[in-house]
Each structure stands twice: as C-alpha cells, then as structure tokens.
C-alpha positions as CSV (number, residue, x, y, z in Angstrom):
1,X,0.0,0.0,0.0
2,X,1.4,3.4,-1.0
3,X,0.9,6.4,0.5
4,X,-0.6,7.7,-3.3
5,X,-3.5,5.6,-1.8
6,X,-4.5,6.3,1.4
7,X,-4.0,10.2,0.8
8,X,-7.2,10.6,-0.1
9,X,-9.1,8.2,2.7
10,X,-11.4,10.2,4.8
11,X,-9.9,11.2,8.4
12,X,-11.6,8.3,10.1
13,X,-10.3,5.4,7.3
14,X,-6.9,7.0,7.0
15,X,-6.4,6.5,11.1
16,X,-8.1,3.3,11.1
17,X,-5.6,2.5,8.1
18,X,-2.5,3.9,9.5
19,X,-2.9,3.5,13.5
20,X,-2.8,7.3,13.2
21,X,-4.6,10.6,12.6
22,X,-3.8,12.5,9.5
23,X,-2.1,15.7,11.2
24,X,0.5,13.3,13.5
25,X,1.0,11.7,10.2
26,X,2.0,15.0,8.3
27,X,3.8,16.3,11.4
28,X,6.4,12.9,11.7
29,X,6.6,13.2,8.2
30,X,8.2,16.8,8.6
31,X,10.4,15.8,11.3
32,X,11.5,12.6,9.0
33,X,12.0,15.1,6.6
34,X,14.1,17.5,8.6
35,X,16.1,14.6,10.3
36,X,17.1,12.9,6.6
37,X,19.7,14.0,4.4
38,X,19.8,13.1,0.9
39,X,22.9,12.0,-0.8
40,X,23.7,9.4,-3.0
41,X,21.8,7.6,-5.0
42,X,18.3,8.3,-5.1
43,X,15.6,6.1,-2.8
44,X,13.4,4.4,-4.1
45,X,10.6,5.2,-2.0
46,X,9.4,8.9,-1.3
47,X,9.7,9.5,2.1
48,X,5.8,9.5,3.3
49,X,6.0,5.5,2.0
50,X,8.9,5.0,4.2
51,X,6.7,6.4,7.4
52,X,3.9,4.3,5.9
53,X,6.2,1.3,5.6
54,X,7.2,1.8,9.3
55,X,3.7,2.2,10.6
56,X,2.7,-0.9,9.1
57,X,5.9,-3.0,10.4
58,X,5.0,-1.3,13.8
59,X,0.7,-1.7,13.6
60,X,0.5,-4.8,11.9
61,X,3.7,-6.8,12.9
62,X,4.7,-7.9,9.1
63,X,7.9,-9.4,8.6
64,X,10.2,-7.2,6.4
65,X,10.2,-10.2,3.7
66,X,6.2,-9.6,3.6
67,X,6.2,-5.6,3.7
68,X,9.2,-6.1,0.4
69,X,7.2,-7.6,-1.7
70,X,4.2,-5.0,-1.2
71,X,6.6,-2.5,-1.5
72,X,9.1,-4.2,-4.4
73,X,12.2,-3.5,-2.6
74,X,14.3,-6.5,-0.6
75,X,14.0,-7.2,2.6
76,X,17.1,-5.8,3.8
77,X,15.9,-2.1,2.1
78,X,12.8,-2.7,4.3
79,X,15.5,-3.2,7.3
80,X,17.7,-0.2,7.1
81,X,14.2,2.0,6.2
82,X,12.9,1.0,9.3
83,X,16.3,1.5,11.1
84,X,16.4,5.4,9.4
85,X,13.1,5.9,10.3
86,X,13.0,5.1,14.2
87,X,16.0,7.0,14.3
88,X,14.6,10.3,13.2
C-alpha cells in the first residue's frame, strides 16, 4: 500500500488504516524530513512510503520479507528504512 493511496481516505479510514490521525502523520513526516539528508543515490521510496512502511511493520507486525514484496524493494531495504526511520 502506498501512500498515493491512502492520501485521499477520509480522516476516520486513513487512522483506522494507519494507527494514526492525518495531522500526526504530516507532522512525523516533517520531522523525517528534517532529520534525513539526501545524498547518494536516489531512494526508491518517497519518504511518506517510508513512514507508511514503518507504521505498518509497527501496527501490523509484518515481517520485512512480507512488507518487500508489497513495496518491491528486498528485505534488507525494508531493514535499514525502518532502522532510518525510528531514528529520526
């Protein structure tokens, strides 16, 4: 699940979706934001699929094989975005 579709859930689907309400989304996403330099190559993910990813490893206990394959990265990409993530 990408974050291209549950942007436009209503409030009540997106928190029921996500584990949490649209604003705390968009405010963790701005610290995530802040807190992440880019260099390098490019990701592959935007950075509101990497929370996403996150918030569904955390809410729905997925391995990282699982969440790879909805996502189309390895599992060890789904590792170290998870790793980046928390430490934001």
């Amino acid at each position: 699940m990408r974050y291209e579709t549950v942007q436009n859930l209503k409030d009540e689907d997106f928190k029921r979706c996500t584990g949490v309400q649209r604003n705390t989304f968009e405010q963790m996403l701005a610290i995530m934001e802040a807190g992440l330099r880019n260099f390098g190559r490019p990701t592959t993910l935007k950075r509101a699929d990497q929370l996403l990813m996150t918030l569904m490893y955390w809410r729905e206990y997925r391995t990282e094989f699982h969440i790879g394959l909805t996502y189309g990265v390895s599992e060890s990409t789904v590792c170290r975005t998870i790793q980046k993530v928390e430490m934001c």
